[in-house]
C-alpha positions in Angstrom: 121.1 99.9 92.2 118.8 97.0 92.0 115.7 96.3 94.1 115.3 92.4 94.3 112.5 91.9 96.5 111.4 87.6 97.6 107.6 87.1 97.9 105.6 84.0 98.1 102.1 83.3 98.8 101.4 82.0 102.7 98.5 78.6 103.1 96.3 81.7 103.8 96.7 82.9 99.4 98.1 85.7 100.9 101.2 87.9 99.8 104.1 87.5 101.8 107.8 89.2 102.1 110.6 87.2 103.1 113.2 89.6 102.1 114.6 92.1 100.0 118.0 93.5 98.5 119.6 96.2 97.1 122.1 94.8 94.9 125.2 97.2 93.4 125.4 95.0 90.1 123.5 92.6 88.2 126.5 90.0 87.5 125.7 86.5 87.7 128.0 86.3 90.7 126.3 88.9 92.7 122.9 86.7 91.8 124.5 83.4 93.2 125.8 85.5 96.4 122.5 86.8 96.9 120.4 83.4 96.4 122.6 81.7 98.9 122.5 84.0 101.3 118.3 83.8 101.3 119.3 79.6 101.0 120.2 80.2 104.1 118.3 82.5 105.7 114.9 80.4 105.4 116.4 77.3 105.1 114.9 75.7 102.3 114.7 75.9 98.5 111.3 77.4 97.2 109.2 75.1 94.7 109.0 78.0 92.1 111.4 81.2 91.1 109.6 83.4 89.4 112.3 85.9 87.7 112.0 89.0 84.9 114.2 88.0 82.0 117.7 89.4 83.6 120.1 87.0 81.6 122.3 86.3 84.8 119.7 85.3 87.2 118.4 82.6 84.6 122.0 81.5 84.7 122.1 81.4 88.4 118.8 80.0 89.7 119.3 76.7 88.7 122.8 76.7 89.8 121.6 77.4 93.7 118.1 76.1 93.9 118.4 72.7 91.7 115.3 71.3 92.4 113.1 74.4 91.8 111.4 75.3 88.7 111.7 78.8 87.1 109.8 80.4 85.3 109.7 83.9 83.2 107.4 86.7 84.0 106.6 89.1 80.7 105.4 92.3 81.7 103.8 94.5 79.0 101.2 96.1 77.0 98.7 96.3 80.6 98.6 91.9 81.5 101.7 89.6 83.0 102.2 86.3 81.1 104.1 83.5 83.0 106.3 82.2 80.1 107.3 78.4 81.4 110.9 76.9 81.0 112.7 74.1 82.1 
């Protein structure tokens, strides 16, 4: 099982869950299913994804939120690094 949780920061700078899953697979149609579904929860597309590099949710994000920009987090060796595609 997967634990895919969506956070964002509030207009306070705050930490803020909108949601989480448990996902059974990683497939890039299970990521599509599951970004839709959160689509359409909030109602709009967030201005930034930030993902781990899972090949089938870079397929996927751009393919449900087309006007957001995603970007890589690079955990490792104690620091996080944003690595910036597009």
């Amino acid at each position: 099982m997967v634990f895919v949780p969506f956070t964002g920061i509030d207009n306070h700078h705050c930490n803020v869950t909108f949601g989480a899953a448990l996902l059974a697979s990683e497939t890039a149609d299970t990521y599509i299913w599951l970004l839709r579904v959160f689509l359409k929860a909030v109602g709009s597309q967030p201005k930034v994804v930030v993902t781990d590099q899972d090949p089938a949710m870079k397929k996927v994000v751009y393919v449900v939120f087309v006007d957001t920009r995603h970007r890589l987090c690079i955990m490792g060796s104690g620091y996080r690094r944003i690595q910036f595609r597009r």
